[in-house]
C-alpha positions in Angstrom: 58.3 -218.2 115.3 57.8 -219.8 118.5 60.0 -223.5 118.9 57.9 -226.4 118.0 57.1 -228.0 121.8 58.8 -231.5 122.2 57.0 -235.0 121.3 55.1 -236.2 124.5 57.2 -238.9 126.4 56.5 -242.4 126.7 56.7 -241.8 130.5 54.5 -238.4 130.3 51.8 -240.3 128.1 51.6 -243.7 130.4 51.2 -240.7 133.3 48.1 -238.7 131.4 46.3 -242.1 131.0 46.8 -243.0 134.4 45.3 -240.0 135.7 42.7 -239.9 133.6 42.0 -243.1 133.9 41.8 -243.2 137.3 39.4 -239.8 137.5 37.1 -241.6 134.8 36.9 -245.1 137.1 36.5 -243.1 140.4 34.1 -240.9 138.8 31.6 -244.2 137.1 32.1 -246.2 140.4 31.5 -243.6 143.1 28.1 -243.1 140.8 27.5 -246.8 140.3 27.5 -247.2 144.2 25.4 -244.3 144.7 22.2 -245.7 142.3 22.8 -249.0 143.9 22.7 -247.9 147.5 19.9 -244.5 146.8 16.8 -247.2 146.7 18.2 -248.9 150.1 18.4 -245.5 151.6 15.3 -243.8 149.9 12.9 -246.2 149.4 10.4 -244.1 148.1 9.1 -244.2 144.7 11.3 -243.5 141.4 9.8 -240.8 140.6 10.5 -238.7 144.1 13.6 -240.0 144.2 15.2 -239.2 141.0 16.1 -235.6 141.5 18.4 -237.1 143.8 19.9 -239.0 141.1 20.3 -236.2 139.3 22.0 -234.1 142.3 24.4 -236.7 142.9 25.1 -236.9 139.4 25.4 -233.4 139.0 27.9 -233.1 142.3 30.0 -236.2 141.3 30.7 -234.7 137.5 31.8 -231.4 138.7 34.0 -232.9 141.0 35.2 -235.0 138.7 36.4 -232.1 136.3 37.6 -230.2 138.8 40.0 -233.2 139.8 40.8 -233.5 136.5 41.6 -229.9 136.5 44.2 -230.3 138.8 45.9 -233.5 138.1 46.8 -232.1 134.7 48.1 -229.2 136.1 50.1 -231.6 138.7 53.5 -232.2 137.9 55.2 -235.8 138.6 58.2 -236.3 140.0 59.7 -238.8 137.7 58.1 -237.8 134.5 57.6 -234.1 135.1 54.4 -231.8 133.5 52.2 -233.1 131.9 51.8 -230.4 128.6 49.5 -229.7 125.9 50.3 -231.1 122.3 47.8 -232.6 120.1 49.5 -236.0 121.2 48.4 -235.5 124.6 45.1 -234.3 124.3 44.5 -236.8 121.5 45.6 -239.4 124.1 43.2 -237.9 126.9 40.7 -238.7 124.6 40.9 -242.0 122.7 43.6 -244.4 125.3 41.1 -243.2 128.5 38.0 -243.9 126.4 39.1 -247.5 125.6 40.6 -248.3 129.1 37.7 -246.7 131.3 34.8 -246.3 129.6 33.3 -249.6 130.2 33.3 -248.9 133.9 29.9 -247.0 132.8 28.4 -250.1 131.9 26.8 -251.1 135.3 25.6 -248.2 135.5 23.8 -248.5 132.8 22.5 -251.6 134.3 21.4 -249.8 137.1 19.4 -246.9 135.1 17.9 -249.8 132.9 16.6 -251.4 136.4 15.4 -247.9 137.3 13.8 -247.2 134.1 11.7 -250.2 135.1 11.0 -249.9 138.6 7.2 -250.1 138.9 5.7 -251.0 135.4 3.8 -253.3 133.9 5.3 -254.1 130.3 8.5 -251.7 128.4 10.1 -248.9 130.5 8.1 -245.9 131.9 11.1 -244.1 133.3 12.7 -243.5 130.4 14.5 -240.5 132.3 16.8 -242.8 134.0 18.1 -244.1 130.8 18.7 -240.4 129.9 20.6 -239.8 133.0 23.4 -242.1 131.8 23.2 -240.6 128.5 24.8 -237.5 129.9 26.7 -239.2 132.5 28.7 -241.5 129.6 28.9 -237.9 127.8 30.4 -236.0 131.0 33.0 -239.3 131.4 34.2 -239.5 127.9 33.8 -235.9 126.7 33.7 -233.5 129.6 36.7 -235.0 131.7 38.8 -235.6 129.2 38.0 -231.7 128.1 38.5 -230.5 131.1 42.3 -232.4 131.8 43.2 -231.3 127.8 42.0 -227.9 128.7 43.9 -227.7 132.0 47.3 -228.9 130.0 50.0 -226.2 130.7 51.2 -224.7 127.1 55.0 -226.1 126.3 56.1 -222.2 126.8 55.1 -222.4 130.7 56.2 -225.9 131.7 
């Protein structure tokens, strides 16, 4: 029977919410200040300019769990490896949700504005509101997946 792996640290937790953290912030601000500067560069219509929305989108999340990919594999110098245990992954999870998930929240904002742009009365691009839909999915499901994933097992830390 393999050895039961040792209880996370209070040092290797505060450095798996850090990273995490950070990815999730980098990852809601770098598409915040996309949508806010897209209209000033493109200034055509919503409608032809949305699939850009959806590229950058699209780019920024994969980056985003690549990063994450590697920063759990990353090793620190003071606190070591980061490895899996339901502690940690549990941690990825529910600390990073509560720390950085608001950061989505002028984005959504922004996609509200979109959804918007050029109607009368109510929203008519209703897509834009869906786009942060999956956005706030990919930043508090797919990012932490993809770090819990990456974990190293206790046997190869």
């Amino acid at each position: 029977m393999a050895p039961e792996p040792p209880l996370p640290t209070r040092a290797s937790l505060t450095l798996l919410v850090g990273r995490v953290t950070t990815i999730k912030l980098a990852y809601w601000a770098a598409l915040t200040l996309f949508e806010a500067a897209l209209p000033l560069a493109d200034p055509r219509p919503f409608g032809e300019r949305f699939p850009l929305s959806v590229a950058g989108a699209a780019v920024a999340s994969a980056v985003a769990c690549v990063w994450a990919r590697r920063a759990a594999r990353a090793p620190d110098r003071r606190a070591g490896s980061l490895t899996r245990s339901i502690p940690a992954v549990a941690t990825a999870f529910a600390a990073t949700t509560v720390v950085a998930s608001p950061a989505s929240l002028p984005l959504l904002i922004l996609e509200r504005e979109r959804s918007l742009e050029q109607c009368g009365i109510g929203t008519c691009h209703g897509e834009a509101l869906l786009l942060w839909i999956v956005i706030l999915i990919v930043g508090t499901i797919a990012i932490p997946v993809a770090f819990s994933a990456s974990l190293r097992a206790h046997t190869s830390a």
